[in-house]
KOLLUM-32088 format. One record per residue: residue number from 1; x, y, z of N, C-alpha, C in turn; residue in three letters. Coordinates in pm, whole numbers, plus 32768, in hexadecimal, padded with zeros to 4 digits. Layout:
! residues N
node nr=NUM	n_xx=X	n_yy=Y	n_zz=Z	ca_xx=X	ca_yy=Y	ca_zz=Z	c_xx=X	c_yy=Y	c_zz=Z	rest=ALA
...
//
This chain:
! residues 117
node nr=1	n_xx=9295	n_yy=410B	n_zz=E712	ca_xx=92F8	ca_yy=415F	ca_zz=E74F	c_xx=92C0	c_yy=41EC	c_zz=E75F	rest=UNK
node nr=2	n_xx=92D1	n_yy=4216	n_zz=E7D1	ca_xx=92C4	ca_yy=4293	ca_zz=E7EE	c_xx=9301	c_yy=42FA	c_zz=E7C0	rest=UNK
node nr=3	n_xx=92F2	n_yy=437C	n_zz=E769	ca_xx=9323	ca_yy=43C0	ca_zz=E742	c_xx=930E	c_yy=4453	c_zz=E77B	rest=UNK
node nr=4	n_xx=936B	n_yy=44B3	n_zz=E7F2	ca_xx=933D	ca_yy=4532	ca_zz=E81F	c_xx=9346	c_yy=4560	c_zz=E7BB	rest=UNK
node nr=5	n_xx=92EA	n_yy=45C1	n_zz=E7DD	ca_xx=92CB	ca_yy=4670	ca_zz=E7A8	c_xx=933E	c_yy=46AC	c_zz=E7D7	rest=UNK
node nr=6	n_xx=9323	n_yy=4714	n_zz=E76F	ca_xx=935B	ca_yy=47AF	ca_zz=E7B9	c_xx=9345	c_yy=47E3	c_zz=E844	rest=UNK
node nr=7	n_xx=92DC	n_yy=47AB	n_zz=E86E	ca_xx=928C	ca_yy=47EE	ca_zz=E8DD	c_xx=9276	c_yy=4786	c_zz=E92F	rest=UNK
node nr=8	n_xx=92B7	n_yy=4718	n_zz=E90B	ca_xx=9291	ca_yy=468D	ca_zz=E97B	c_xx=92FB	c_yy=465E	c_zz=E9C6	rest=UNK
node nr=9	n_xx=92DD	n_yy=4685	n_zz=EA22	ca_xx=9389	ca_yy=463F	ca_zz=EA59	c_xx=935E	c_yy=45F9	c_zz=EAE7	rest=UNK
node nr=10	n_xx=93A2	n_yy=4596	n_zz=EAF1	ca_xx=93A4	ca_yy=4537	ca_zz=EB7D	c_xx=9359	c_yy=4577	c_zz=EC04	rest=UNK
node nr=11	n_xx=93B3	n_yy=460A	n_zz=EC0B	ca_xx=934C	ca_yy=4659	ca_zz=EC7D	c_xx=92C6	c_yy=4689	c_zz=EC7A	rest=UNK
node nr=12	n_xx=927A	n_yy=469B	n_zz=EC19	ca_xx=91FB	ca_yy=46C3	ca_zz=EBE3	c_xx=9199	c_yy=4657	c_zz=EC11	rest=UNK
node nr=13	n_xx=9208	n_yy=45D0	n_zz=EBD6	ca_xx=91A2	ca_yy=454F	ca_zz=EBF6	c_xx=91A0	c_yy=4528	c_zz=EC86	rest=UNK
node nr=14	n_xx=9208	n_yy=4530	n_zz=ECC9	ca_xx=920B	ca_yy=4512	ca_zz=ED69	c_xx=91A9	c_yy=458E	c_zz=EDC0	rest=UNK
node nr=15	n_xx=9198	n_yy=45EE	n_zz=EDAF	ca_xx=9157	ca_yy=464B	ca_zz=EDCB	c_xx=90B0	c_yy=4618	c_zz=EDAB	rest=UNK
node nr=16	n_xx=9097	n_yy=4601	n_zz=ED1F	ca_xx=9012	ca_yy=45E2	ca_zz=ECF5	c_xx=8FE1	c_yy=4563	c_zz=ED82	rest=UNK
node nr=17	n_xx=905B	n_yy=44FB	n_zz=ED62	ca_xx=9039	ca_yy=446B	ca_zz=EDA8	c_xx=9039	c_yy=447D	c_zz=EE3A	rest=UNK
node nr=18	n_xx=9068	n_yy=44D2	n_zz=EE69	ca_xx=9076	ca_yy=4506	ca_zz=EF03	c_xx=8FD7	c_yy=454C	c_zz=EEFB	rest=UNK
node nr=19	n_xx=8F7E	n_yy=45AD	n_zz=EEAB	ca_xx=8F0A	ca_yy=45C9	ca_zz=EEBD	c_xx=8E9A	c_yy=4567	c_zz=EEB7	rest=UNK
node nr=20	n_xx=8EBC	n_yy=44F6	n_zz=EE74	ca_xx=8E66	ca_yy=44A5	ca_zz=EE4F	c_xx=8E63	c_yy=442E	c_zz=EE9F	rest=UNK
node nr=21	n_xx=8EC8	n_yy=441A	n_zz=EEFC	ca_xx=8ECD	ca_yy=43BE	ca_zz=EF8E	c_xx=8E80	c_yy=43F2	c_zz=EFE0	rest=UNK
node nr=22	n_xx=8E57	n_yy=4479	n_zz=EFD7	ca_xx=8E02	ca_yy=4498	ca_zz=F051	c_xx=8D87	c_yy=446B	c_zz=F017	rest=UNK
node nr=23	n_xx=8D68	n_yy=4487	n_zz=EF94	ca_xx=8CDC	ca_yy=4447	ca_zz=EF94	c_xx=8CC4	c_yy=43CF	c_zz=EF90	rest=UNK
node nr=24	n_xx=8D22	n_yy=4394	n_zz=EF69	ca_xx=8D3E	ca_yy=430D	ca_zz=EF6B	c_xx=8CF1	c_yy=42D5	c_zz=EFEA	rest=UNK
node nr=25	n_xx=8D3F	n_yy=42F4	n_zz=F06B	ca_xx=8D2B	ca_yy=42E6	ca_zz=F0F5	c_xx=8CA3	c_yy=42E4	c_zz=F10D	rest=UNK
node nr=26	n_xx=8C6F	n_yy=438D	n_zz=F0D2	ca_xx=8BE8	ca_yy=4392	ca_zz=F0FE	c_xx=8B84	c_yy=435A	c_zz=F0AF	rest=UNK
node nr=27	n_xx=8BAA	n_yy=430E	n_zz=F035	ca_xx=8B55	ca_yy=42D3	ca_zz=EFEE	c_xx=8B2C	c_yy=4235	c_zz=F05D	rest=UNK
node nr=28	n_xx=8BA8	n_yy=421C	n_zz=F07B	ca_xx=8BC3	ca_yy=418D	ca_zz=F086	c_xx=8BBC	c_yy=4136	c_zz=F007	rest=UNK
node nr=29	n_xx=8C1F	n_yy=4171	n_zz=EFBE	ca_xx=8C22	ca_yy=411F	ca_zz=EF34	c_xx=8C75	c_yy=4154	c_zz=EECF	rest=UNK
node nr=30	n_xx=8C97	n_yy=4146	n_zz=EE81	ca_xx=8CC9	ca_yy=4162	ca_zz=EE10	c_xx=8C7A	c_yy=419E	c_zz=ED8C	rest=UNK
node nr=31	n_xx=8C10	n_yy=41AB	n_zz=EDAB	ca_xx=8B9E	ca_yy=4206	ca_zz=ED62	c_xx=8BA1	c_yy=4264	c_zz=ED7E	rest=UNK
node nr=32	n_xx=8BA5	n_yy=42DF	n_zz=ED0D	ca_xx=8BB3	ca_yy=436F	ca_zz=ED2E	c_xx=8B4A	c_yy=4378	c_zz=ECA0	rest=UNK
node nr=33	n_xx=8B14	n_yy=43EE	n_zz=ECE2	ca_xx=8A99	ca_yy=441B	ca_zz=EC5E	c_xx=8AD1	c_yy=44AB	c_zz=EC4D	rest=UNK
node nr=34	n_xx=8AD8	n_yy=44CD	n_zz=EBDD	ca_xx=8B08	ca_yy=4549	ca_zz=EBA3	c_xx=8AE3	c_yy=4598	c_zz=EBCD	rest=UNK
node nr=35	n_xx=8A90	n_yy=45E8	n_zz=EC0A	ca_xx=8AA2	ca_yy=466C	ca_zz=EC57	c_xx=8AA8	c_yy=467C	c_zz=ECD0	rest=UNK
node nr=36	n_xx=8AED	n_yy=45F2	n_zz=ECEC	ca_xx=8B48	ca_yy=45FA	ca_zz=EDA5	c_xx=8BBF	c_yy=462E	c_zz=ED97	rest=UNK
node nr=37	n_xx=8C2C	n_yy=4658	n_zz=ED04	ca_xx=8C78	ca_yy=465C	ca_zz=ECDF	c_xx=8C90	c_yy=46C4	c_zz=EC82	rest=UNK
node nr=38	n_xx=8D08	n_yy=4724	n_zz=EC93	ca_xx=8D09	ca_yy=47B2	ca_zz=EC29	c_xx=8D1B	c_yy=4753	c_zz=EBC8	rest=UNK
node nr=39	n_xx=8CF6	n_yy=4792	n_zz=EB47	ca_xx=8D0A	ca_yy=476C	ca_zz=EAD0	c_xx=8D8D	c_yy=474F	c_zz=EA82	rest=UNK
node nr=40	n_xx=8DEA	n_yy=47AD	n_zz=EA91	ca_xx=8E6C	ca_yy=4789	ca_zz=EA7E	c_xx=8EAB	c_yy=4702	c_zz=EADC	rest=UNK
node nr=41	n_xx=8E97	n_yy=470D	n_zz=EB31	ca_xx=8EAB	ca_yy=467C	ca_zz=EB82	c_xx=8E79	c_yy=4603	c_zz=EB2A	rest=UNK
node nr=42	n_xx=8DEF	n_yy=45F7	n_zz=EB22	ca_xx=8DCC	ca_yy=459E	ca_zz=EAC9	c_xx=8DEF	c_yy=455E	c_zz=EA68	rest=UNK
node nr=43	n_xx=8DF2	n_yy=45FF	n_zz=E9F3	ca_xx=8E5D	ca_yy=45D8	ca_zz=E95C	c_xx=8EB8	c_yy=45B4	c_zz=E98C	rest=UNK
node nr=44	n_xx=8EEF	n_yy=45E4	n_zz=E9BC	ca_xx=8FC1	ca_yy=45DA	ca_zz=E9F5	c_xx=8FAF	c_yy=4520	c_zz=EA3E	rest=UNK
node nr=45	n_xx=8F8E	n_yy=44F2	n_zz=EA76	ca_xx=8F88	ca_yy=4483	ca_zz=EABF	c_xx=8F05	c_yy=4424	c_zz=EA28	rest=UNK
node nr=46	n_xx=8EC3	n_yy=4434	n_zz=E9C6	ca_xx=8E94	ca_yy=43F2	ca_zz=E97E	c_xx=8F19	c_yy=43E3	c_zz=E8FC	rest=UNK
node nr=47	n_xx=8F34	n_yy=4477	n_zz=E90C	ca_xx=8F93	ca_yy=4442	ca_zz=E880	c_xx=903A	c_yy=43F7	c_zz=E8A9	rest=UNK
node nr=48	n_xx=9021	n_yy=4408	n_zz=E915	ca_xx=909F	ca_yy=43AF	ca_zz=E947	c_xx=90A5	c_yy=430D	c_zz=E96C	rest=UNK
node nr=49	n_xx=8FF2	n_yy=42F2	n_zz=E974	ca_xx=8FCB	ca_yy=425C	ca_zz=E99E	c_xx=8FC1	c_yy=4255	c_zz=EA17	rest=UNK
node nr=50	n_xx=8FD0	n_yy=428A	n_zz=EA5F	ca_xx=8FB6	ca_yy=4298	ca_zz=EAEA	c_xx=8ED1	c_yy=4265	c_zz=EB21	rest=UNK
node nr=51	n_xx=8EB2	n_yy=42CB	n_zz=EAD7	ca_xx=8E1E	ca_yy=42D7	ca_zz=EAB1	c_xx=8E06	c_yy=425F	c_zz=EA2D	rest=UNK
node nr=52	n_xx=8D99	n_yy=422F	n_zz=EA66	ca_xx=8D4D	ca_yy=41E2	ca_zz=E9D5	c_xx=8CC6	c_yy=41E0	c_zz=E9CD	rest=UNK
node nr=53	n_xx=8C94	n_yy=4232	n_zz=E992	ca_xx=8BE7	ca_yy=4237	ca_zz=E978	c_xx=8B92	c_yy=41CE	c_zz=E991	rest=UNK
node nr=54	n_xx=8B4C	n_yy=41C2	n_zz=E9D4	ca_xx=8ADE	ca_yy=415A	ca_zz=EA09	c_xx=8A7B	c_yy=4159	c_zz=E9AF	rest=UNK
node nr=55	n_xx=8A43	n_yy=41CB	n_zz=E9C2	ca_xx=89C1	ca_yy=41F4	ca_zz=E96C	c_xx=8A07	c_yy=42A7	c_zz=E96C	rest=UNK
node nr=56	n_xx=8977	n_yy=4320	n_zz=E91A	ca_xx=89BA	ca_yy=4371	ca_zz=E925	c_xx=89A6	c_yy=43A1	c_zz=E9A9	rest=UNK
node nr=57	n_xx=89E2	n_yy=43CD	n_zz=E9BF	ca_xx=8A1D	ca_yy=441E	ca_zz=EA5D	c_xx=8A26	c_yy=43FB	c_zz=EABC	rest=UNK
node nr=58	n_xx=8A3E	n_yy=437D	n_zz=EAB1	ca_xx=8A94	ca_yy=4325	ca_zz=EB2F	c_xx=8B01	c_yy=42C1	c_zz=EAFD	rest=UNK
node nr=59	n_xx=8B77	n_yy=42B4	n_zz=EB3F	ca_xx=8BE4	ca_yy=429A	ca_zz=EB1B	c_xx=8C15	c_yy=4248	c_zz=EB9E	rest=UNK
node nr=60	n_xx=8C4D	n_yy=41EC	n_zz=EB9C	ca_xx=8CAE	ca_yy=41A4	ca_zz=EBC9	c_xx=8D3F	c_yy=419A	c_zz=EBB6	rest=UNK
node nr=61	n_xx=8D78	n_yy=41BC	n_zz=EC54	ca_xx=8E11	ca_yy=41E5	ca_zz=EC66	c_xx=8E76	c_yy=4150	c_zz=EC5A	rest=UNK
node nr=62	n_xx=8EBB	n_yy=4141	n_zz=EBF7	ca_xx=8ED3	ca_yy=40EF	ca_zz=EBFC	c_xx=8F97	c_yy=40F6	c_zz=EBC9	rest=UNK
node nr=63	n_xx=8FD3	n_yy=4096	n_zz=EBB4	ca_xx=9064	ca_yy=40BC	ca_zz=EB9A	c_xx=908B	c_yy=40D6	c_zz=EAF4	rest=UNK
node nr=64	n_xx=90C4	n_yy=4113	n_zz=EAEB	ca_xx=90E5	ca_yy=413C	ca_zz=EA1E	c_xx=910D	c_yy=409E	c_zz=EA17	rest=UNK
node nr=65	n_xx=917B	n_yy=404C	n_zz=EA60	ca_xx=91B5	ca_yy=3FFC	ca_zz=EA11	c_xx=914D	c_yy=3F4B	c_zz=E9E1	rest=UNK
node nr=66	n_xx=90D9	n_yy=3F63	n_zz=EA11	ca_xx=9069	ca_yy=3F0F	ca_zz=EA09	c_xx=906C	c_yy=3F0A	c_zz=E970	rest=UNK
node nr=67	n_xx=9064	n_yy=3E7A	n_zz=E915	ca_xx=9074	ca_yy=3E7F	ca_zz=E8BD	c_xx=8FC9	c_yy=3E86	c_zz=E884	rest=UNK
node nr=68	n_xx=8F9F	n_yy=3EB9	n_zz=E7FF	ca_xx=8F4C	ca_yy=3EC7	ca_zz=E7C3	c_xx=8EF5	c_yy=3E4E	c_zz=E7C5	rest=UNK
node nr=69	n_xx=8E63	n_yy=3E4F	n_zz=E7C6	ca_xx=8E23	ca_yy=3DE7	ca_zz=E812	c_xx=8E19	c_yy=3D75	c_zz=E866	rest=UNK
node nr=70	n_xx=8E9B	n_yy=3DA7	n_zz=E8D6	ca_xx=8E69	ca_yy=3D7E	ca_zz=E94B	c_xx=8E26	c_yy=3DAC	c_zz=E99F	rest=UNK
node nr=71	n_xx=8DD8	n_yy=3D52	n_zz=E9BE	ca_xx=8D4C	ca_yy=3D6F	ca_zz=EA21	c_xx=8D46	c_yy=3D6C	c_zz=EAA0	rest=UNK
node nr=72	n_xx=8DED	n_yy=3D32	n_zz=EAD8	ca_xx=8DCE	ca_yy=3CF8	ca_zz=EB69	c_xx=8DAC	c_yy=3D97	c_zz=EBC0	rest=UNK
node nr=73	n_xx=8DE2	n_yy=3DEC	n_zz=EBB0	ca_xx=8D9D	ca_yy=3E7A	ca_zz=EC03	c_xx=8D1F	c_yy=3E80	c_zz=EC03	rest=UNK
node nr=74	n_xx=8CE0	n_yy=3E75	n_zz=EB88	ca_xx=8C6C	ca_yy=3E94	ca_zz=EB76	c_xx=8C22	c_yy=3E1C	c_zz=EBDB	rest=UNK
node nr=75	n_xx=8C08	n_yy=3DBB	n_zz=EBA9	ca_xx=8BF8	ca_yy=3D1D	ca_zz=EC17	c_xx=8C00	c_yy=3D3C	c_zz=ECCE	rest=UNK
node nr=76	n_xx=8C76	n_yy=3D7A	n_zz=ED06	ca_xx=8C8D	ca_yy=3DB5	ca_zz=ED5B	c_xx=8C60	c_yy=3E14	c_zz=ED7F	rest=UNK
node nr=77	n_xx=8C36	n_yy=3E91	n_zz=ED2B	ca_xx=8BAB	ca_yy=3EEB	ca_zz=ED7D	c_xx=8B4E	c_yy=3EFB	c_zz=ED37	rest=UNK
node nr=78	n_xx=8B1D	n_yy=3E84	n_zz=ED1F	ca_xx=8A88	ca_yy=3E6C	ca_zz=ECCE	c_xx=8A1D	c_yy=3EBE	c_zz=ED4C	rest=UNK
node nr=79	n_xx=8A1E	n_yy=3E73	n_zz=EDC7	ca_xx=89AF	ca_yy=3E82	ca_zz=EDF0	c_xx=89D2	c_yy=3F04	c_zz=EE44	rest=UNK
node nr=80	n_xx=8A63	n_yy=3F22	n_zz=EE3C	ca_xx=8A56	ca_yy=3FDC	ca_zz=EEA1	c_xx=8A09	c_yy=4037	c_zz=EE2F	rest=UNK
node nr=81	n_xx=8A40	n_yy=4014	n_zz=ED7C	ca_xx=89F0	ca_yy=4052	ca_zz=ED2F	c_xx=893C	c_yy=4079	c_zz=ED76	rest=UNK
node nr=82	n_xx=890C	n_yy=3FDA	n_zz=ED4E	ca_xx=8882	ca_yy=3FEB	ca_zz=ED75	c_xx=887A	c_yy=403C	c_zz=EDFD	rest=UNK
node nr=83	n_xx=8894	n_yy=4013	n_zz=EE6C	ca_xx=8882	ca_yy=403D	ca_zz=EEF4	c_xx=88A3	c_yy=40F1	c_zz=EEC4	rest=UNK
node nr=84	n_xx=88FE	n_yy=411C	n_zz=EEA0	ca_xx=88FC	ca_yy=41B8	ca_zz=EE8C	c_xx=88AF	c_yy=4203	c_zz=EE18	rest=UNK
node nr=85	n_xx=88BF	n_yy=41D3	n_zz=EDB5	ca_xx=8831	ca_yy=41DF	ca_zz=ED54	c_xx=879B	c_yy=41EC	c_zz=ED8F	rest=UNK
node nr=86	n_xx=877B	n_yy=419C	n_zz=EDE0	ca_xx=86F7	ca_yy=41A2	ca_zz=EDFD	c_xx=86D1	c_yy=41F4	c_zz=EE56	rest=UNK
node nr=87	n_xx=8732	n_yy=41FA	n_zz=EED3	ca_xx=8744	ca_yy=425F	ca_zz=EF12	c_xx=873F	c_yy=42E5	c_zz=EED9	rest=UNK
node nr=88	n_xx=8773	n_yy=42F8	n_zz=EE61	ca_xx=8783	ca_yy=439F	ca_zz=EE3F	c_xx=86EA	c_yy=43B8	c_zz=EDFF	rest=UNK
node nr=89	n_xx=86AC	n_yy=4366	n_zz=EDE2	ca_xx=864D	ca_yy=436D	ca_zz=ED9E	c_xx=85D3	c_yy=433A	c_zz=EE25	rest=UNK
node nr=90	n_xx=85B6	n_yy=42EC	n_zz=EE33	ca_xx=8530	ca_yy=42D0	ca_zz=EEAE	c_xx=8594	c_yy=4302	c_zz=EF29	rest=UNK
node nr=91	n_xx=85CD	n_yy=431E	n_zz=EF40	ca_xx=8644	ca_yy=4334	ca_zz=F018	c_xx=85F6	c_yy=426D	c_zz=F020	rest=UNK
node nr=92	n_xx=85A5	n_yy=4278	n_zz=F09E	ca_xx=85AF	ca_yy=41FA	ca_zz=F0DB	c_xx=852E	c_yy=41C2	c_zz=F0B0	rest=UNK
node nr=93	n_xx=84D2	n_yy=41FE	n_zz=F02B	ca_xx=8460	ca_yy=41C4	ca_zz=EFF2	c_xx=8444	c_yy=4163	c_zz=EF9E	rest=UNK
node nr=94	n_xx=8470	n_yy=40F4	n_zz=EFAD	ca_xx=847B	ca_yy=4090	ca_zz=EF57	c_xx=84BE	c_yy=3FF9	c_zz=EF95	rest=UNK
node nr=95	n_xx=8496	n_yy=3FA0	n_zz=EF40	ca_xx=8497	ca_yy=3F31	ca_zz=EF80	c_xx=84D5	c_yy=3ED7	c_zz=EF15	rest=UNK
node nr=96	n_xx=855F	n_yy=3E6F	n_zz=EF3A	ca_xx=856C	ca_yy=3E12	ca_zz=EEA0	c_xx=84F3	c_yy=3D82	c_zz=EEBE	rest=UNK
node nr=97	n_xx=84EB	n_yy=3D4B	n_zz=EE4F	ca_xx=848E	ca_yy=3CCC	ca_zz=EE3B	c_xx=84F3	c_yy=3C76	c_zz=EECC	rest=UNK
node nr=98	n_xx=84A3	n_yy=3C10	n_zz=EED2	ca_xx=84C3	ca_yy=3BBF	ca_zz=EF5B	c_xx=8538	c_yy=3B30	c_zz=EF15	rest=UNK
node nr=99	n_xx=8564	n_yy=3B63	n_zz=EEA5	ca_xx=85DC	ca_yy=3B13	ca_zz=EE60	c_xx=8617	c_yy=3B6E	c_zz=EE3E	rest=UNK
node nr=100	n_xx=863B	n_yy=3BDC	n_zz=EE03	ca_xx=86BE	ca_yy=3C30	ca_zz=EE0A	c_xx=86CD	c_yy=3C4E	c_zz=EEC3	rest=UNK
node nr=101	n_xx=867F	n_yy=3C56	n_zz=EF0A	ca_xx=86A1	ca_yy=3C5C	ca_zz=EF86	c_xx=86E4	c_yy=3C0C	c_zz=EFE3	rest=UNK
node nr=102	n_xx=86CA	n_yy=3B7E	n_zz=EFD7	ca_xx=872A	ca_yy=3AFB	ca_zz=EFC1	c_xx=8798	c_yy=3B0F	c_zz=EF8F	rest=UNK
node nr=103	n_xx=87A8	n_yy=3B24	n_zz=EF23	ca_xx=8828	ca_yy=3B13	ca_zz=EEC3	c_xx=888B	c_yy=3B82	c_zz=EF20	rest=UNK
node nr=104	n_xx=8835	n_yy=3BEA	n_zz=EF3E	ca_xx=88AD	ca_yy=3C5E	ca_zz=EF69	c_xx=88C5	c_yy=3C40	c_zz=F02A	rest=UNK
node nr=105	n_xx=8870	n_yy=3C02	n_zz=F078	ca_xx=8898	ca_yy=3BE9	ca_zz=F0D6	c_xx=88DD	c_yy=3B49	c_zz=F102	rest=UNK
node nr=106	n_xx=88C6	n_yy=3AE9	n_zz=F091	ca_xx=8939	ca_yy=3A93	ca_zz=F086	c_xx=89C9	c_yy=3ABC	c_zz=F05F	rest=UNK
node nr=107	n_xx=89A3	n_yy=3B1C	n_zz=F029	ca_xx=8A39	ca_yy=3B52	ca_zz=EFE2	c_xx=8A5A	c_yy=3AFF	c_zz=EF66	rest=UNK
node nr=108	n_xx=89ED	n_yy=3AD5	n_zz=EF12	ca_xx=89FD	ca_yy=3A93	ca_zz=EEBB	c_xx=8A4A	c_yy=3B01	c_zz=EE32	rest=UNK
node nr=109	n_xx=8AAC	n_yy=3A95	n_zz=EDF5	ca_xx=8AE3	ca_yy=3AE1	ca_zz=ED9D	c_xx=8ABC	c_yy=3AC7	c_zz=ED1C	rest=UNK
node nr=110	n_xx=8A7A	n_yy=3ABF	n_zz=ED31	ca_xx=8A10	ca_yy=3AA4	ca_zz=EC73	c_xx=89ED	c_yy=3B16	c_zz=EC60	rest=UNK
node nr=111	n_xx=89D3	n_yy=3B65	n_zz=EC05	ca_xx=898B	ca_yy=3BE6	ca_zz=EBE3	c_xx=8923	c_yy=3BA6	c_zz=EBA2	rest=UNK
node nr=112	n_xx=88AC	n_yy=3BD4	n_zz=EBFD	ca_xx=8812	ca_yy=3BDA	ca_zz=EBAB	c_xx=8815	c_yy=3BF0	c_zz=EAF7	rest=UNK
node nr=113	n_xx=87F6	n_yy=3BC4	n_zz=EAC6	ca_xx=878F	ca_yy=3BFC	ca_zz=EA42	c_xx=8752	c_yy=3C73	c_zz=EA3F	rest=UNK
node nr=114	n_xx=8710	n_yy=3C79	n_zz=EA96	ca_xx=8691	ca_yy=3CE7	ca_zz=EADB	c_xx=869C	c_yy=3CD0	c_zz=EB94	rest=UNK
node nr=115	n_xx=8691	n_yy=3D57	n_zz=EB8D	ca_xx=866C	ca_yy=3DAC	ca_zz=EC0D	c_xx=85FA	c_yy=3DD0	c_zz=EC28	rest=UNK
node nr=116	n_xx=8590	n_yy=3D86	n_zz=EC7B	ca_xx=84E5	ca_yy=3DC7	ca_zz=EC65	c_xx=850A	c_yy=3E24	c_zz=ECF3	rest=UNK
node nr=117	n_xx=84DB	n_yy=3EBB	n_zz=ED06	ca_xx=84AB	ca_yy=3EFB	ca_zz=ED44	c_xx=8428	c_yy=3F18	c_zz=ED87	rest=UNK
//
C-alpha cells in the first residue's frame, strides 16, 4: 500500500508522469536512465513505484500496483532495455551475436541467459 507524504500528493505525480511520457516517446520505450530526468521526479516517481531500478541509473516505468516479483514488465522491455542501453553507450557501434539477433527479430519471448555484444 501506498502511503503519501507530506509533500506527495496525486498532482506532483501526474505532473512527474506527464514529464516522463515525453521521454518515454522519445526513448521508444519505457527505459529512462537517470539523468534524462530532474531528480526529484525520480525519487518522487521511485518512492511511489512508479520507477523500478534496472541496474543503477536506469529504471523502468512501470505501474505501483504490479505486485512484488512480477516480471511480466520487465519480460516486455527486455530488449528496448538492451536496444537503449547500448545505444547510450556505443550510438549505432555494436552488433548482437547472430542468436540474440534471431530471438529479437522473431520476437521471441524467451529472455536470453546472455546477451553477446
Amino acid at each position: 500500500m501506498i502511503t503519501w507524504g507530506y509533500m506527495t500528493t496525486p498532482k506532483l505525480i501526474s505532473e512527474a508522469l506527464t514529464r516522463i511520457h515525453k521521454l518515454v516517446q522519445e526513448n521508444e520505450g519505457n527505459i529512462i536512465q537517470s539523468n534524462q530526468i530532474k531528480r526529484a521526479d525520480r525519487e518522487l516517481l521511485v518512492r511511489t513505484e512508479w520507477l523500478k531500478e534496472i541496474i543503477k541509473g536506469w529504471y523502468l516505468l512501470t505501474r505501483p500496483d504490479v505486485p512484488p516479483g512480477e516480471s511480466s514488465s520487465w519480460y516486455g522491455n527486455f530488449w528496448d532495455f538492451v536496444r537503449i542501453y547500448l545505444h547510450h553507450h556505443f550510438g549505432q557501434d555494436y552488433c548482437l551475436s547472430a542468436e540474440n539477433s534471431l530471438d529479437l527479430y522473431t520476437d521471441s519471448t524467451i529472455i536470453p541467459k546472455q546477451v553477446v555484444v
